[in-house]
N, C-alpha and C positions, 0 to 999 in steps of 0.2 A: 322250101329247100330242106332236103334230110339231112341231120348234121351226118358228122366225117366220124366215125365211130374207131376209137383206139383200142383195140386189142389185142393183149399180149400174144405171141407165138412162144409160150415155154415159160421159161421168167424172163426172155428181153421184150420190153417194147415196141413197138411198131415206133417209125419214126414221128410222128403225130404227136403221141402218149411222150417219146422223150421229149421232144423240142418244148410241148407245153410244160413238160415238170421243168425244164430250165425256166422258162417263163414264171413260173408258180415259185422260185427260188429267187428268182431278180427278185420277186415283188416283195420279195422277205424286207428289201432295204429300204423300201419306200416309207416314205413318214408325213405325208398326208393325212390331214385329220377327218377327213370326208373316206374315199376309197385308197385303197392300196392295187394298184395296179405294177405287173410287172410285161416287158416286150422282151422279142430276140427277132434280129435280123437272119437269115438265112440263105443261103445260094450252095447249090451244090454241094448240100449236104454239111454246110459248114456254118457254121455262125460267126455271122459276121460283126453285129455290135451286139450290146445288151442296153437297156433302158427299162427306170421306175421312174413314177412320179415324186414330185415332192421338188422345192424352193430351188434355184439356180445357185450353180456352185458357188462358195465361200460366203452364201447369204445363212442369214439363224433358220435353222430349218422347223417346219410348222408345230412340231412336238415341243418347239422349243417359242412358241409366239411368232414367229417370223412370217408370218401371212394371216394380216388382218381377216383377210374373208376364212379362210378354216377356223380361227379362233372363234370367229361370232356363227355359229352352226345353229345357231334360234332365229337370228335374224335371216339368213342366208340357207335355203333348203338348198337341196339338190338340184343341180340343171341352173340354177339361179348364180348372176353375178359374176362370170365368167373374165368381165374385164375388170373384178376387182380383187384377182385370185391372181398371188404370184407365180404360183407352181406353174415346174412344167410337165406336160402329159409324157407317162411314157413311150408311147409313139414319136414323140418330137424328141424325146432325149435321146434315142436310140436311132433316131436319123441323125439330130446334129452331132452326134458320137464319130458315125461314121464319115460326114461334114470335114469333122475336127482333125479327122484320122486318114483324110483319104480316100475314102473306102468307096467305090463305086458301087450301089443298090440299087442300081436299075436291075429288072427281073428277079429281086430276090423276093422271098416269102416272108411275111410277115407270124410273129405266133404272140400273142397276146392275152391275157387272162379278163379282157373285158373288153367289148367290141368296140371300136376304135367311134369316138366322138363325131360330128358334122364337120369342125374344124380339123381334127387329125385324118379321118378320111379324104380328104381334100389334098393336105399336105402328102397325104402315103401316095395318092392317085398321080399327081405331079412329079414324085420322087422315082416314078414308076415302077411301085411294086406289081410285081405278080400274084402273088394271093395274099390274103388275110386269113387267118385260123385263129379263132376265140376260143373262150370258154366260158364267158357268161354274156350274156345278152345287154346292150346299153337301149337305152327307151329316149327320143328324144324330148324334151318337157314341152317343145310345142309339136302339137298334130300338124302342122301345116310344114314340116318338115319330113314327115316319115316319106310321103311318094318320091322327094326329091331325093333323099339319103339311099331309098330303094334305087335309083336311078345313078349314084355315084356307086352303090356296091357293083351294079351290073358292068360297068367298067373295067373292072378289075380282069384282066384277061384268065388268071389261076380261078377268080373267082374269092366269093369273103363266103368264109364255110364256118357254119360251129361245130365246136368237138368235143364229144362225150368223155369224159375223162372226170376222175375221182378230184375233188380239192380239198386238200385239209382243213383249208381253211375258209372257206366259204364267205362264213360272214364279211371276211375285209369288199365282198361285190358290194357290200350293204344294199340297201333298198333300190337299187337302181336297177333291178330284172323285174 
């Protein structure tokens, strides 16, 4: 698949390029000690909720000890441990946002700064998104899940597209491209 390539026309954006730098600012607030990931809901040109990762409201948030599994990052690599990790992804905060709010998300577009998990694609598929648009790549830790996961993105009727676009800050994808 070619990714979705963001290029400016003048100095504005292409809508791609904006929606991900909202994406790329959500994620400013996340405080997961693993990745920093930030979402944004979208329909007709509008954003409809925003979502980061990191610990369920009014719990200590992970910067702060409040999730045993990011604390122990020796014990616990990446991909690993998943039902010992309180956070929530942001693809789930930025659905249950819209949950919490009303907000109907069937055929909206998803934009995300790291491509949504085996569990969050599952949940987007249900919630009936229309496409997904990333910008860094997630790798599953077992092989015996990639044909499947290839088999939930083709689902997606917009499609799950990557998108070339600058990020300041990179490293928060950490090791998981």
């Amino acid at each position: 698949m070619k990714p979705v390539s963001s290029k400016q026309r003048g100095n504005r954006p292409d809508w791609y390029e904006y929606y991900i730098n909202i994406a790329i600012a959500v994620r400013d607030r996340a405080n997961c000690h693993g990745s920093k990931i930030g979402s944004i809901l979208v329909l007709d040109n509008r954003i409809l909720t925003t979502g980061y990762n990191g610990t369920p409201q009014d719990m200590q948030n992970c910067d702060e000890g409040g999730c045993d599994r990011c604390a122990d990052r020796q014990t616990y690599s990446s991909g690993e441990a998943y039902d010992l990790c309180i956070c929530v992804h942001a693809e789930q905060n930025t659905l249950l946002s819209a949950a919490r709010f009303g907000i109907s998300v069937e055929g909206a577009d998803l934009y995300t700064t790291l491509q949504p998990c085996f569990g969050c694609t599952k949940e987007l598929l249900q919630a009936k998104i229309n496409a997904v648009y990333y910008l860094h790549d997630w790798k599953p830790s077992s092989s015996s899940l990639v044909s499947v996961l290839k088999k939930l993105h083709g689902r997606f009727p917009g499609g799950m597209k990557k998108i070339e676009a600058d990020d300041p800050k990179q490293e928060w994808a950490r090791s998981i491209n």
